[in-house]
Legacy VTK file of the C-alpha trace (Angstrom):
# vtk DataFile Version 3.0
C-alpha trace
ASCII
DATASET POLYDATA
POINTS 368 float
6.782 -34.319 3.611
5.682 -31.042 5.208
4.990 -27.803 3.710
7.660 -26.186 5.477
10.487 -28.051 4.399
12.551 -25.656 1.296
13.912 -26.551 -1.961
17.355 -27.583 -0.551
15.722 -30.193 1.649
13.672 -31.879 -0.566
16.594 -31.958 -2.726
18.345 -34.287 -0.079
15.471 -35.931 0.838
14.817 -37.885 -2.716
18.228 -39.699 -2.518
16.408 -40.723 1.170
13.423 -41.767 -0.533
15.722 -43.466 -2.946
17.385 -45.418 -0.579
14.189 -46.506 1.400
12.736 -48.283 -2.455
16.059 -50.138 -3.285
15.120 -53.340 -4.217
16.490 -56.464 -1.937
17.642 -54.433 0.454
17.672 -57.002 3.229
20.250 -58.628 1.424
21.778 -55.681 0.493
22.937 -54.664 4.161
24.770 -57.983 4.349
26.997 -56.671 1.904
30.370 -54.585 3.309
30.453 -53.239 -0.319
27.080 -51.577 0.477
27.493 -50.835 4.051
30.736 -48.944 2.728
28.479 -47.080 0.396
26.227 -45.746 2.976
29.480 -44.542 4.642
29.783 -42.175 1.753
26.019 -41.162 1.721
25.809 -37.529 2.575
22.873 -38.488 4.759
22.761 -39.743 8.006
21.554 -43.674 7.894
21.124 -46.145 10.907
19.950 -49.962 10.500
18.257 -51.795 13.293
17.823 -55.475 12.984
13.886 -56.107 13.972
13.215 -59.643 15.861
13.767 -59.479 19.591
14.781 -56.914 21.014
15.526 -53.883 18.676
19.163 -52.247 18.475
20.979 -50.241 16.386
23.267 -52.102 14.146
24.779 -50.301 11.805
25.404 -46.285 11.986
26.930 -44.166 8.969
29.313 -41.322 9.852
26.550 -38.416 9.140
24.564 -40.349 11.549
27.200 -40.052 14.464
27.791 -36.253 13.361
24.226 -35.378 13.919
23.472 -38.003 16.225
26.484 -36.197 18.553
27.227 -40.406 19.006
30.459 -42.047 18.579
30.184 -45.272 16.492
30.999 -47.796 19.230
28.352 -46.330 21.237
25.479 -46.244 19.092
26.347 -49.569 17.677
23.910 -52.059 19.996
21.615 -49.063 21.408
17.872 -49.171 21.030
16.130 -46.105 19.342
14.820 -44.402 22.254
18.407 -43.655 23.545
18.518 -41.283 20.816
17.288 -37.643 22.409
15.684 -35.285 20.094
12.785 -32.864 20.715
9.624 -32.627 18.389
9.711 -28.919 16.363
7.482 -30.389 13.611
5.557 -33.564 13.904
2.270 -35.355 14.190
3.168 -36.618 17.684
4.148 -35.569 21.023
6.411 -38.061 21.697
10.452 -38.004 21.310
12.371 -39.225 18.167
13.465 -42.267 19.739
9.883 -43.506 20.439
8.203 -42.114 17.286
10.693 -44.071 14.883
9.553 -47.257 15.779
6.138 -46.402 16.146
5.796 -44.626 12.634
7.068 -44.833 8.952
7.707 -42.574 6.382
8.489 -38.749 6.963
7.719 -38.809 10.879
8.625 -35.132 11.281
11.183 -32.320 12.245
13.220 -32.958 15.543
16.213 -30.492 17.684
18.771 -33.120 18.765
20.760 -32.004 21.185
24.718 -32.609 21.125
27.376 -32.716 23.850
30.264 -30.874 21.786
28.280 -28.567 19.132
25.370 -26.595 19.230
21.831 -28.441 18.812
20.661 -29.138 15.358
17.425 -29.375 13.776
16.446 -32.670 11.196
13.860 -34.325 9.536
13.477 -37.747 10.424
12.508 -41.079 8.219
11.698 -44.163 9.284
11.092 -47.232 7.014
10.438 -50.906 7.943
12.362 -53.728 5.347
11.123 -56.942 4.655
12.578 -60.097 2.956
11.308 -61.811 0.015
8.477 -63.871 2.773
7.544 -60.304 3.779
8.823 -60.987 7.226
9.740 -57.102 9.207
14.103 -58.071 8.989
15.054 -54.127 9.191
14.117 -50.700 10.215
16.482 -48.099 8.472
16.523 -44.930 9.671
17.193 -41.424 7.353
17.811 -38.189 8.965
18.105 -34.805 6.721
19.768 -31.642 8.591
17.893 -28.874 8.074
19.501 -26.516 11.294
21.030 -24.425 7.756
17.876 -23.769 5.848
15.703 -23.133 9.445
17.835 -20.280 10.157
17.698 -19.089 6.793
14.400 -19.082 6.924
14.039 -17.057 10.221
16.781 -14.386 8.714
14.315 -14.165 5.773
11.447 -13.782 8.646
13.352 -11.015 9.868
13.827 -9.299 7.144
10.217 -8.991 6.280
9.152 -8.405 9.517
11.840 -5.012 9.164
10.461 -4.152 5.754
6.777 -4.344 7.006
7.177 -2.161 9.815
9.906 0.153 7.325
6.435 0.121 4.868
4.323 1.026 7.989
6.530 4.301 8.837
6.566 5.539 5.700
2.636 4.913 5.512
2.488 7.512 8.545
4.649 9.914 7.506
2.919 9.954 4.233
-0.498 10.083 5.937
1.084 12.863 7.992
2.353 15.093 5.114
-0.352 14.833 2.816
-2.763 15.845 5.972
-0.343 18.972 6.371
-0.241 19.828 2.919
-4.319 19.270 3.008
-4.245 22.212 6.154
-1.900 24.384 4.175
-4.098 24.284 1.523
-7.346 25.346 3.174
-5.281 28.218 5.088
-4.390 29.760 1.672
-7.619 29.235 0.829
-9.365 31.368 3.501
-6.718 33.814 3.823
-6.660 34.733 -0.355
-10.612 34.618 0.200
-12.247 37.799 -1.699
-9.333 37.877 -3.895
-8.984 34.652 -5.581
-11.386 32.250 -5.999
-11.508 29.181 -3.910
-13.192 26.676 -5.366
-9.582 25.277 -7.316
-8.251 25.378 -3.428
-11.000 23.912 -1.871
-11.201 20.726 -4.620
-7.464 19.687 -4.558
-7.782 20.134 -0.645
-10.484 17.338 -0.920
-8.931 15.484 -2.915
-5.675 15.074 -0.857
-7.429 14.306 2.205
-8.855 11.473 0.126
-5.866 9.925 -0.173
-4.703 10.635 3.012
-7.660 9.144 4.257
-6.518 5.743 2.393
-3.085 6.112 3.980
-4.978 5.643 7.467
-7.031 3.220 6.694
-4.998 0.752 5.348
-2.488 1.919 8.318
-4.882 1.071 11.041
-7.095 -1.692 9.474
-6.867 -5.033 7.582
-3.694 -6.503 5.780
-1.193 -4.994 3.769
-2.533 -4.174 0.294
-6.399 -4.495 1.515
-8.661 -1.671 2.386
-12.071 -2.091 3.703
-13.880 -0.192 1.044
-16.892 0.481 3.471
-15.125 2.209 6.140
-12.942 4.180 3.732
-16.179 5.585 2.171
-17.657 6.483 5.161
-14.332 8.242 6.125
-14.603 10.184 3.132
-18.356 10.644 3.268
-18.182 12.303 6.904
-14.955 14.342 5.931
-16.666 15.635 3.093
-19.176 17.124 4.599
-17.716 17.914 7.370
-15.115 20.287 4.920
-18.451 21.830 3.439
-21.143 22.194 6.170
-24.092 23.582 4.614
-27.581 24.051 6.856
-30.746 21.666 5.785
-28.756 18.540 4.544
-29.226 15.399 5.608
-27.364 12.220 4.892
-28.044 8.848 4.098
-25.545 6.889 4.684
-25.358 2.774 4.445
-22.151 0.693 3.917
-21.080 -2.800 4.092
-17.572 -3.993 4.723
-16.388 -5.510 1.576
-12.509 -5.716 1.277
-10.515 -4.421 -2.059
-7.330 -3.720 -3.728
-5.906 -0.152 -3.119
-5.632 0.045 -6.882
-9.862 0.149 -6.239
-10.604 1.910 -3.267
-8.151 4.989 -4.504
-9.976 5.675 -7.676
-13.497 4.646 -6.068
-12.805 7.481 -3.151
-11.327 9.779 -5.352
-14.933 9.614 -7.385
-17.006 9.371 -4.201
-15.108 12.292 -3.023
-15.782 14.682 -6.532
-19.436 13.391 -6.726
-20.277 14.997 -2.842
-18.549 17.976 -3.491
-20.253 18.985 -6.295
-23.722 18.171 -4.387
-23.423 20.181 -1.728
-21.952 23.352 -3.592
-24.345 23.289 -6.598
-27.189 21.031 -6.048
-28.832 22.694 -3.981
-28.677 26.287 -4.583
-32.047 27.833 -4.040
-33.121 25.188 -1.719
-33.233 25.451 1.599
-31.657 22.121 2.103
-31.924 17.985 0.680
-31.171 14.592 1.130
-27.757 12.576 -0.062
-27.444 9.553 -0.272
-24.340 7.619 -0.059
-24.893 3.598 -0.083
-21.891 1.338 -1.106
-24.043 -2.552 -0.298
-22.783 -6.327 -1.329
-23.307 -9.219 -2.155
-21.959 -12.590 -3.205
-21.314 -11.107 -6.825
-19.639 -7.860 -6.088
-20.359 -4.527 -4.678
-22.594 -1.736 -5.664
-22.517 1.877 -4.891
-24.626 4.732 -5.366
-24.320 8.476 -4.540
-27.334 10.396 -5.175
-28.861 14.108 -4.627
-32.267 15.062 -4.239
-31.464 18.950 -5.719
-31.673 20.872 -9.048
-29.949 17.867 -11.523
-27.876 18.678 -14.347
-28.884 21.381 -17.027
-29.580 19.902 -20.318
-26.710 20.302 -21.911
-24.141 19.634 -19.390
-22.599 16.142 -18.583
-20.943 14.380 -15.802
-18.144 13.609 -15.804
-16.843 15.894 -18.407
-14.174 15.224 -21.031
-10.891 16.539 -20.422
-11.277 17.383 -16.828
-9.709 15.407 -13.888
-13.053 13.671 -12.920
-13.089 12.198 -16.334
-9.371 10.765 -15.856
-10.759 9.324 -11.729
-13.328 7.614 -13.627
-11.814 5.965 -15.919
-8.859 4.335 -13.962
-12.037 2.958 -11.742
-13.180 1.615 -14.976
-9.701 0.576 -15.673
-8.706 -0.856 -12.314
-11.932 -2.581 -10.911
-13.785 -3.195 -14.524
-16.369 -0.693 -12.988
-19.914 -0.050 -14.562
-21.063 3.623 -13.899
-24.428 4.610 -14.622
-25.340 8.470 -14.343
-29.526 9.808 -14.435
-30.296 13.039 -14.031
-33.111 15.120 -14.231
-33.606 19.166 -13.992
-35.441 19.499 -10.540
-35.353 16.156 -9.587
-31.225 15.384 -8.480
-28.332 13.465 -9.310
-27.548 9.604 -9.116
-24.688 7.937 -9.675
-24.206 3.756 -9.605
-20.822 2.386 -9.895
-20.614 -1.423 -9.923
-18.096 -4.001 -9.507
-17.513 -7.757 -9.303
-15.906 -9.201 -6.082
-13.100 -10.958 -8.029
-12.244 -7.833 -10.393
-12.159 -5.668 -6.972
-10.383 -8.497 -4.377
-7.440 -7.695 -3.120
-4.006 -9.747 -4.533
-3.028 -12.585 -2.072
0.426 -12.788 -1.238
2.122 -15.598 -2.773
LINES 1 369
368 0 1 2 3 4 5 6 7 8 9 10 11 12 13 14 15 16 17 18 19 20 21 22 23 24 25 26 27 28 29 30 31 32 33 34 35 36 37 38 39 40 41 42 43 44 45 46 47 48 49 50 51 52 53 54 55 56 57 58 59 60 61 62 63 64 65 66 67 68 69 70 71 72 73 74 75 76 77 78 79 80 81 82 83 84 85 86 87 88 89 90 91 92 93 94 95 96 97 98 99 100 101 102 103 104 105 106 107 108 109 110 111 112 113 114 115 116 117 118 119 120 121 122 123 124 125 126 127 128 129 130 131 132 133 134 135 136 137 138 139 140 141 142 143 144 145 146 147 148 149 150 151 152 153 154 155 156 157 158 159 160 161 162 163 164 165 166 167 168 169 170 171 172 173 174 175 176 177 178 179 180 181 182 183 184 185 186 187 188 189 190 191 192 193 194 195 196 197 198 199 200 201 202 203 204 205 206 207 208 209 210 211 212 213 214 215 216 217 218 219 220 221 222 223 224 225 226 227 228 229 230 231 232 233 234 235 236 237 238 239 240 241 242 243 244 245 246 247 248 249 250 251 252 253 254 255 256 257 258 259 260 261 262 263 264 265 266 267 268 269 270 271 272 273 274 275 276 277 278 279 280 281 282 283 284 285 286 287 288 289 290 291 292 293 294 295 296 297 298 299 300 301 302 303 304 305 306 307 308 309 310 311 312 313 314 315 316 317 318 319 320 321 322 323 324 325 326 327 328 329 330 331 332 333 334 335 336 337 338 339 340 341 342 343 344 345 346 347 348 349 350 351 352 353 354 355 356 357 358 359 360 361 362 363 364 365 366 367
């Protein structure tokens, strides 16, 4: 059987299966008592009597119903009088030719009908012998399946509808939070002198992190998988671009390496703090630096490191610090990928950061 075929049809198909193993069944289609019994078989059955030339000799009424054949007239016909149209099958060739040629499940076939609408089935085809294992008997199974098909394309549909429902509510949450992100920076410059900015300036950042997330898993890769490279070179360039400062250069490297959003959100959200505090406090009193931004991989995971080439941490201070929102980033990264982050830094000397990852604590789910 096929992959495609649901619950419901493999449910009908083991009485086929059933039917195809009974034992003596040459014998047993001499029998009225048994051809009566297939009468009552909720499947559709046909018999052809194999020696000479090959007809149809005995037809069950779920045969003529999806056949669209009266009894007396498929009664004496050869297979390949019966019409039906390959949907699913290993051959090109109708049903009529491809039951005698195969055995077993030999695929899913649209057989048209004069008085109802076509219908879709799964065909069997099975060769009996007698006790000299001489070929007496070809019975025929066929399973409708036109029921379960277009349930199956209603449940297409529906996900098809809640994909793109997902997709509009992706932009207009992409769109908000990027309004919300100018409102912020407006207030900012307009209380400037009067209040101080930095608060402002951080949860401005840190919305347009998301944001940026929104649009990348928008406009590339499947649902559910960002490409963590791109997104950190989104936020990377954004960054800076938010707090231009004279003399600083970047070094930026990247490899696409695909992730969970549960990963990239925190992993931005860090990437994102980490820049902003280098270019407002690292390198005050310099006329300028390097930062580097590299997220690389491998076959074992991925590796990223943001580092500063300016004044370090004093002494006594810490990154990131207890009870501040940084702190709380960090940890769902540790929480959500099973990150390692390493921090060095020395007075005069910079900043570096190294958060690590393994591929299969960082992939993406697979839809079932």
């Amino acid at each position: 059987m096929t992959n495609d075929e649901t619950p419901k049809s493999q449910e009908q198909a083991a009485p086929v299966e059933a039917i195809l193993s009974t034992p003596d069944l040459a014998d047993a289609l001499e029998s009225p008592q048994f051809r009566r019994f297939l009468d009552q078989v909720p499947i559709a059955i046909a018999v052809s009597e194999i020696g000479g030339p090959e007809y149809i000799i005995y037809a069950n009424p779920e045969f003529e119903r999806i056949a669209g054949f009266e009894s007396a007239m498929i009664e004496g016909m050869p297979w390949n009088k019966l019409d039906g149209q390959a949907e699913r099958a290993d051959t090109a060739q109708g049903m009529g030719e491809a039951i005698v040629q195969m055995s077993d499940f030999i695929g899913t076939f649209k057989v048209g009908r004069e008085k109802s609408e076509p219908s879709l089935v799964d065909v069997y085809s099975n060769i009996i012998e007698d006790d000299s294992a001489k070929p007496c008997y070809r019975l025929v199974a066929m399973v409708d399946v036109t029921a379960h098909e277009t349930e199956k394309e209603e449940l297409d549909k529906k996900l098809r509808e809640k994909e793109t429902s997902l997709l509009e509510i992706q932009h207009r949450v992409k769109n908000n939070l990027q309004m919300i992100t100018a409102l912020i920076r407006i207030e900012a410059r307009n209380a400037h002198g009067r209040i101080d900015q930095a608060p402002f300036s951080r949860l401005a950042g840190r919305i347009e992190a998301i944001q940026l997330l929104y649009s990348t898993l928008i406009e590339h890769g499947p649902a559910g998988e960002v490409d963590l490279g791109l997104y950190i070179s989104e936020i990377t360039t954004s960054v800076l671009r938010a707090h231009a400062s004279e003399g600083i250069r970047l070094d930026l490297k990247v490899d696409s390496y695909p992730v969970s959003v549960n990963v990239a959100m925190p992993t931005g959200l860090v990437i994102n703090e980490l820049l902003t505090n280098a270019l407002k406090h690292a390198f005050v009193g310099r006329p300028g630096g390097t930062i580097m931004v590299h997220s690389l991989s491998d076959g074992a995971g991925c590796r990223i490191i943001v580092a500063d080439d300016g004044v370090g941490l004093s002494p006594d201070s810490i990154w990131p610090k207890r009870g501040k929102l940084s702190a709380l980033i960090v940890e769902s990264l540790r929480s959500n990928a099973q990150a390692k982050l390493d921090v060095v830094s020395e007075p005069g000397k910079g900043m570096r950061v190294t958060i690590a990852f393994t591929r299969a604590a960082a992939a993406p789910e697979k839809a079932d």
